[in-house]
ZABAKOL-856178 format. One line per 8 residues: their letters; for each residue x, y, z of N, C-alpha, C, O. Coordinates in steps of 0.2 Angstrom, whole numbers, always signed. Layout:
A	X,Y,Z,X,Y,Z,X,Y,Z,X,Y,Z ~ ...
This chain:
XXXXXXXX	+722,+563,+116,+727,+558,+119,+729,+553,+114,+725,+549,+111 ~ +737,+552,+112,+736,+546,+110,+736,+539,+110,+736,+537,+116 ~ +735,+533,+106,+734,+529,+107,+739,+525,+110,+744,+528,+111 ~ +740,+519,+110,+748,+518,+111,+751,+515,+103,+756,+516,+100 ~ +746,+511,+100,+750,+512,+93,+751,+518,+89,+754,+517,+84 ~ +747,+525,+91,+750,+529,+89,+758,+530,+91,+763,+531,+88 ~ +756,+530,+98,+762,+532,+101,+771,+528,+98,+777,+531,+97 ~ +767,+519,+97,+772,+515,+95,+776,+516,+89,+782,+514,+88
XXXXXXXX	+769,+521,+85,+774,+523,+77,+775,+529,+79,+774,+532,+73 ~ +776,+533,+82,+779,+540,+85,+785,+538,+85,+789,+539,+81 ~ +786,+535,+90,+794,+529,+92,+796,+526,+90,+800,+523,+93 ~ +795,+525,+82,+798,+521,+79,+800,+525,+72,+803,+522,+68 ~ +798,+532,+71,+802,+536,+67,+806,+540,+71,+808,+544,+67 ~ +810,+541,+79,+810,+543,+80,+820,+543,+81,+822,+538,+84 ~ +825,+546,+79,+830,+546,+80,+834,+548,+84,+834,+554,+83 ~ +838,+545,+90,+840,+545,+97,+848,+549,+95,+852,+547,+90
XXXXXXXX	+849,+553,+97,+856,+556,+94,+858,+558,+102,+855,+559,+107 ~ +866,+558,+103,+871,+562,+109,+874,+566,+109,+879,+564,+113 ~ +875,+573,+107,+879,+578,+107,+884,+577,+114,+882,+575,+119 ~ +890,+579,+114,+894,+582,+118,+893,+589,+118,+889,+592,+114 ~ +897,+592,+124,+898,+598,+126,+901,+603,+121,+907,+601,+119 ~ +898,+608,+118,+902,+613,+111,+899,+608,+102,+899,+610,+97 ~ +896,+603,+104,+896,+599,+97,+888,+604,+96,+884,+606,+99 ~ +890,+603,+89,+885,+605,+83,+880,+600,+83,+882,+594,+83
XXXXXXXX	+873,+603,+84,+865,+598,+82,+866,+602,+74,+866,+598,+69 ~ +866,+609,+73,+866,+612,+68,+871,+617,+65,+873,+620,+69 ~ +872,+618,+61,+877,+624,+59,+873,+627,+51,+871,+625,+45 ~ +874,+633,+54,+871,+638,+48,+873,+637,+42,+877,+633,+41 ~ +871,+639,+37,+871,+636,+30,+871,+630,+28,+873,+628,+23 ~ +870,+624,+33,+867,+617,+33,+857,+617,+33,+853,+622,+35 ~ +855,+611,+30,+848,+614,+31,+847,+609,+36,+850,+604,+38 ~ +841,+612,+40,+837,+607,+46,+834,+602,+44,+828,+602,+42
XXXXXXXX	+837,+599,+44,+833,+591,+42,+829,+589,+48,+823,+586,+46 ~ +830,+589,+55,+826,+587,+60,+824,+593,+62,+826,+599,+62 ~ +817,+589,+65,+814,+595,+73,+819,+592,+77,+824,+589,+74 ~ +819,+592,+83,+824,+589,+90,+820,+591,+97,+818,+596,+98 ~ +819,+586,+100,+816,+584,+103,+823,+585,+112,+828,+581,+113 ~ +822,+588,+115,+828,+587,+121,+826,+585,+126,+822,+588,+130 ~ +828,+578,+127,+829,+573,+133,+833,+576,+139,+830,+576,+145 ~ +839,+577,+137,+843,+578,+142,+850,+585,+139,+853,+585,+134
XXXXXXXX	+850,+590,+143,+855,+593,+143,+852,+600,+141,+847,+601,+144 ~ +854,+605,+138,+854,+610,+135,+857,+612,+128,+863,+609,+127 ~ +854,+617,+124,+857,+618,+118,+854,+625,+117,+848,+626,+118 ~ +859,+630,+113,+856,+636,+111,+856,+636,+104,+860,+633,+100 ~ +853,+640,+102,+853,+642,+96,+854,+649,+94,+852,+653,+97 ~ +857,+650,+89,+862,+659,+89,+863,+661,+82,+863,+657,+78 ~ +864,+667,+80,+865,+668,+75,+872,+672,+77,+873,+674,+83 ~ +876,+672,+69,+882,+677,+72,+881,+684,+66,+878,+682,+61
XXXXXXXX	+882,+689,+67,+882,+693,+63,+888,+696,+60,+894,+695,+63 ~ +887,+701,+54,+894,+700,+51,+901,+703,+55,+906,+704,+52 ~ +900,+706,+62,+904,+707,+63,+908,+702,+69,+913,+703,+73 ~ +904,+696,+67,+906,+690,+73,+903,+692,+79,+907,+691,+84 ~ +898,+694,+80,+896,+694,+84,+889,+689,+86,+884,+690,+83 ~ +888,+683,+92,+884,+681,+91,+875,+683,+95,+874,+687,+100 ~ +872,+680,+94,+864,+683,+94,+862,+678,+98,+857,+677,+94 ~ +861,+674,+103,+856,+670,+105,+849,+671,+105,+846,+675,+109
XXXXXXXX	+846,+666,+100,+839,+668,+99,+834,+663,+104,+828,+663,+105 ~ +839,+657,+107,+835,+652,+110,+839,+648,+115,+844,+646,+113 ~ +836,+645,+121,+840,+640,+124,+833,+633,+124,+826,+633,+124 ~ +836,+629,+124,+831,+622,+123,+835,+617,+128,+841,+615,+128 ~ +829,+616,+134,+833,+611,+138,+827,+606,+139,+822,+605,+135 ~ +829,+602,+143,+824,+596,+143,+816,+597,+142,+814,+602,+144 ~ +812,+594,+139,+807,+597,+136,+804,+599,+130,+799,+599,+129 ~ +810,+604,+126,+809,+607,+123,+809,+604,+115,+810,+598,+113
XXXXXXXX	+808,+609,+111,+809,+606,+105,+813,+612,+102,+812,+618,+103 ~ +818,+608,+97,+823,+614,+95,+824,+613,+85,+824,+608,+83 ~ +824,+618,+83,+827,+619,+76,+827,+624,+73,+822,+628,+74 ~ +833,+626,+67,+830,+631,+64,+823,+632,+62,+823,+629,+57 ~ +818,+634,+63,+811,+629,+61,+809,+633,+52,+804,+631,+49 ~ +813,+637,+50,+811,+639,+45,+816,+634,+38,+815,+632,+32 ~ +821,+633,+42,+825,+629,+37,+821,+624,+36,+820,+622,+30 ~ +819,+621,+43,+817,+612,+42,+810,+614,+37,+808,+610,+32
XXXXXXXX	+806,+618,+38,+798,+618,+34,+802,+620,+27,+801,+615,+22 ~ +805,+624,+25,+807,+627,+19,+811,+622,+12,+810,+620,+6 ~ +817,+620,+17,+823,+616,+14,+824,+620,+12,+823,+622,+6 ~ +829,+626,+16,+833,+630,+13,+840,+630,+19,+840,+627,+24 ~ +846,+635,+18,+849,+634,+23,+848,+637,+28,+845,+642,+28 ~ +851,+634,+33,+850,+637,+39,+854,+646,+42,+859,+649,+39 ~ +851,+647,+45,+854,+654,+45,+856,+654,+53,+860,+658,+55 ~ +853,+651,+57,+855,+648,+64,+859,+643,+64,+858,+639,+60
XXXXXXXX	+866,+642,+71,+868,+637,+72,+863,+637,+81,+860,+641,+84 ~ +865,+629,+81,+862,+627,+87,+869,+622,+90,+873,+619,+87 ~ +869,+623,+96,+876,+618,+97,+873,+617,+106,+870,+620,+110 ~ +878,+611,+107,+876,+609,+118,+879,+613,+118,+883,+615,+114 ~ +876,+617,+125,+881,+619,+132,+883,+616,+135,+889,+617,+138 ~ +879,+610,+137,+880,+605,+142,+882,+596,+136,+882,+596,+130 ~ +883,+592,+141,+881,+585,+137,+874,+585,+136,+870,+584,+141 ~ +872,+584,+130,+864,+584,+127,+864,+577,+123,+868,+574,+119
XXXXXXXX	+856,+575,+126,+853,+572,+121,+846,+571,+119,+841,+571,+123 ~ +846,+570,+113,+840,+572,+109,+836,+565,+106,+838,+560,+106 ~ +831,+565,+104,+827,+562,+100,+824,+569,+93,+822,+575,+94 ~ +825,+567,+88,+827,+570,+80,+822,+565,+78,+822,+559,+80 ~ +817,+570,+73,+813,+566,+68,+813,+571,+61,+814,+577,+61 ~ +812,+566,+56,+814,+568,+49,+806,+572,+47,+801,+570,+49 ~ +808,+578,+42,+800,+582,+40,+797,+576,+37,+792,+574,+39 ~ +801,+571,+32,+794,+566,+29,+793,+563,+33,+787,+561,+32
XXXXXXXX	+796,+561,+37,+790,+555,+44,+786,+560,+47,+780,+559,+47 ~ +788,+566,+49,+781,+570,+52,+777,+572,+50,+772,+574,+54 ~ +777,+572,+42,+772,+574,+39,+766,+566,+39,+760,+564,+40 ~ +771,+563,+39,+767,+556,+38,+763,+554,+43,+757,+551,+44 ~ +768,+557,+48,+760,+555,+55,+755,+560,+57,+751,+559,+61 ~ +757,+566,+53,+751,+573,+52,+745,+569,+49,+739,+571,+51 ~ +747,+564,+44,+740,+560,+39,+739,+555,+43,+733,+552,+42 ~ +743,+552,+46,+740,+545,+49,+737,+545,+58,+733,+542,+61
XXXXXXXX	+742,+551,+59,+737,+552,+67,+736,+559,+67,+740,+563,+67 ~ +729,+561,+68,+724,+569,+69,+728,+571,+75,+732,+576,+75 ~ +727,+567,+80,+730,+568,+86,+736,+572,+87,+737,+576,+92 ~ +740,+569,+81,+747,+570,+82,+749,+578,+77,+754,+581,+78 ~ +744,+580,+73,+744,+586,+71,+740,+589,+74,+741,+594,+71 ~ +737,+589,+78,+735,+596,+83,+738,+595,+88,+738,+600,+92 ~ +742,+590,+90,+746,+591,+96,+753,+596,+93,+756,+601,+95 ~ +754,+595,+87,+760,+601,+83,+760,+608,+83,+764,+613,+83
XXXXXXXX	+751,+607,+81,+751,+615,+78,+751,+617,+84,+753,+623,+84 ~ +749,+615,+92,+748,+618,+98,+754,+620,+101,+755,+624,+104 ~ +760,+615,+98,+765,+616,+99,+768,+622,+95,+770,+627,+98 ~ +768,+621,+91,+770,+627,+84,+766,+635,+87,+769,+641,+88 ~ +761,+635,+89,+757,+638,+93,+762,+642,+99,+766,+647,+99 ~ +761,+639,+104,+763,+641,+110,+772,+644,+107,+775,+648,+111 ~ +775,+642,+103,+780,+645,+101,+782,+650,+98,+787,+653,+99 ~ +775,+651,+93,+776,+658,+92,+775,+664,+96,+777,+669,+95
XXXXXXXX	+771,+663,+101,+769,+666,+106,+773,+668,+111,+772,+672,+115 ~ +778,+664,+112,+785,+664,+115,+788,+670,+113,+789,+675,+116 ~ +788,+666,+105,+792,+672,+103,+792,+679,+103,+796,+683,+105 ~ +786,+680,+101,+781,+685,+102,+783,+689,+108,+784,+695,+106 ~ +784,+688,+113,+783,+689,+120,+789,+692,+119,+791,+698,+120 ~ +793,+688,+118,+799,+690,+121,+802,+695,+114,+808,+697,+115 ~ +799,+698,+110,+800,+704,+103,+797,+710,+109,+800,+714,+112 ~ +793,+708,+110,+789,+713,+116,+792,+714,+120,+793,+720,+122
XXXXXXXX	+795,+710,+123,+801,+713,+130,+805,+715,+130,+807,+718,+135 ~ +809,+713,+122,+816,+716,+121,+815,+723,+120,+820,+727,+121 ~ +807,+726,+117,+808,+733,+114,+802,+737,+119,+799,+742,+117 ~ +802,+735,+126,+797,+738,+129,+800,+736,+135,+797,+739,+140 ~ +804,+733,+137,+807,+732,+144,+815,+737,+144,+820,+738,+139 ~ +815,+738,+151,+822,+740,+154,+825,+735,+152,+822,+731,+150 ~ +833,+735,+153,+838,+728,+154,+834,+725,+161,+831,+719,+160 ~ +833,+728,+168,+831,+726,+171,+827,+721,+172,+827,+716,+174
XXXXXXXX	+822,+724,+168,+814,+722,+168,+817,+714,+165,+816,+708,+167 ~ +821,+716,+158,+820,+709,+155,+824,+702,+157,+824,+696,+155 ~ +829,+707,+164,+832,+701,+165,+828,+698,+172,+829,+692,+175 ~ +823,+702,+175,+820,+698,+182,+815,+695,+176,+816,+689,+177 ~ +810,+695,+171,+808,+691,+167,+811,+685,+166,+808,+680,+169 ~ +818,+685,+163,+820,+681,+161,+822,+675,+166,+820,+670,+164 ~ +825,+677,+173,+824,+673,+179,+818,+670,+183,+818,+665,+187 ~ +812,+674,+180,+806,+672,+184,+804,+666,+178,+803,+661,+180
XXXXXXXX	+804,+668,+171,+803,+662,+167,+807,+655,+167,+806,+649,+166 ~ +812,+659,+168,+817,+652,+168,+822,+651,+175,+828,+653,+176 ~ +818,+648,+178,+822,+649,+186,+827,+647,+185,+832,+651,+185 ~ +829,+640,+184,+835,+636,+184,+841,+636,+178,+846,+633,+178 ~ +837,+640,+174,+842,+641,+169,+849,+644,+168,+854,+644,+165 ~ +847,+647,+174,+855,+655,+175,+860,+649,+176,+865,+648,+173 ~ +858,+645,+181,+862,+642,+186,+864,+637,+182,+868,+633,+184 ~ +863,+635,+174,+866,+631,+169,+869,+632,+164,+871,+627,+160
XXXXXXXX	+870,+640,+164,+873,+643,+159,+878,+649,+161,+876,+652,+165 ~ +883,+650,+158,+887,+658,+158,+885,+661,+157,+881,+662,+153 ~ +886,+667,+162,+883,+673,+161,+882,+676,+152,+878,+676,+148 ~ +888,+677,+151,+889,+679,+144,+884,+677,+141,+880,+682,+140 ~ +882,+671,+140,+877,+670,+138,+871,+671,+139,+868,+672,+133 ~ +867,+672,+143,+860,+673,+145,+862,+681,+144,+857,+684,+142 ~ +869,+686,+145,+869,+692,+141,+866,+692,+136,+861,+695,+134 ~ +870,+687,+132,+868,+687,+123,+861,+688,+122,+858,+693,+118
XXXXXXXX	+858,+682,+126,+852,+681,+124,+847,+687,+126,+842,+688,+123 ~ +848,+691,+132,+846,+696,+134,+847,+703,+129,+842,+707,+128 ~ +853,+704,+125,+855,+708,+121,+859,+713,+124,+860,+719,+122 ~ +860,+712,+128,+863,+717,+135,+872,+714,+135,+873,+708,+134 ~ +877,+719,+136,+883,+716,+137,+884,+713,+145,+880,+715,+150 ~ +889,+709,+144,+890,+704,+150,+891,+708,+154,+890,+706,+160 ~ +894,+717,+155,+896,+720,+158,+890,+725,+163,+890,+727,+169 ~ +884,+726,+157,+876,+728,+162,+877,+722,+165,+880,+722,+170
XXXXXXXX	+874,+713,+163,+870,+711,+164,+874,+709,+173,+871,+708,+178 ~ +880,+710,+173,+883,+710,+180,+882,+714,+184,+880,+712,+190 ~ +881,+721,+183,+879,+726,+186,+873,+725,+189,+872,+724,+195 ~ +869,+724,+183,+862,+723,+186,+861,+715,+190,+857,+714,+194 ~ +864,+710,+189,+864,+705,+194,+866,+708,+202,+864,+706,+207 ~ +870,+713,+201,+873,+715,+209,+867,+719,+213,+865,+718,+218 ~ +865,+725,+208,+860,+728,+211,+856,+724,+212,+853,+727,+217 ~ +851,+718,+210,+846,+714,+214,+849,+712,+219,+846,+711,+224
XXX	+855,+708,+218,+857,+705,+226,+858,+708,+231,+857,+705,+236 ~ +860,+716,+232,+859,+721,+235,+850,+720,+239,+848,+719,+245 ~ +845,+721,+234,+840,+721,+234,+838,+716,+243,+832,+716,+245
């Protein structure tokens, strides 16, 4: 647990940012300079591939923490954009202040790797379900994981993220309501 003056120098590298709706936290071939921390709102993150086609690799809504994570560790360009679906906002912290509170609070770096942790394991999961589930399977997954998220996003979109065209993922939304 932290202390509160840990906590107070937490909050005090900590910067407060507002996206609107469609606005960019990130765009590809920019580097990630922040992790992002989400207060309020929703934000995805996506690749587009060369035939313009985009990829949702992630949604980050309250709670979460979002960024390209290999740009910001590396200092190279981003190969992900991230942008609101909704009005978002965020708390953004810089890699040198994070590294700095990795050396000044323990606490504060095992609460990261735990974090950094359970994210790859996320990810991991869902490598697995994209290549071992039906569309079905991965979209009542995706609903059971994330209840409230359908109801804040476009279909289209959780297609994306799913990897399925919005034209299954309709189908198969009809035959469960059937259900």
């Amino acid at each position: 647990m932290l202390s509160e003056p840990d906590i107070q120098r937490f909050k005090s590298v900590l910067r407060y940012r507002k996206l609107r709706k469609r606005q960019y936290l990130l765009q590809a071939g920019d580097v990630s300079l922040y992790e992002n921390f989400v207060l309020k709102g929703c934000l995805r993150a996506y690749t587009v591939d060369p035939d313009g086609t985009e990829h949702i690799v992630m949604f980050a809504v309250e709670g979460w923490w979002v960024s390209d994570l290999y740009s910001f560790l590396a200092g190279t360009p981003a190969t992900q954009n991230i942008d609101a679906l909704e009005d978002t906002e965020v708390f953004s912290i810089e890699k040198n202040d994070l590294e700095k509170l990795y050396q000044q609070v323990p606490e504060f770096n095992r609460m990261f790797r735990i974090l950094l942790q359970n994210a790859f394991v996320a990810q991991q999961q869902r490598i697995i379900g994209s290549i071992s589930q039906t569309a079905e399977e991965q979209y009542t997954s995706f609903i059971t994981k994330y209840p409230t998220l359908e109801q804040r996003i476009p279909q289209n979109q959780v297609a994306s993220y799913l990897g399925l065209t919005p034209e299954t993922l309709s189908r198969i939304r009809k035959q469960q309501a059937k259900k």
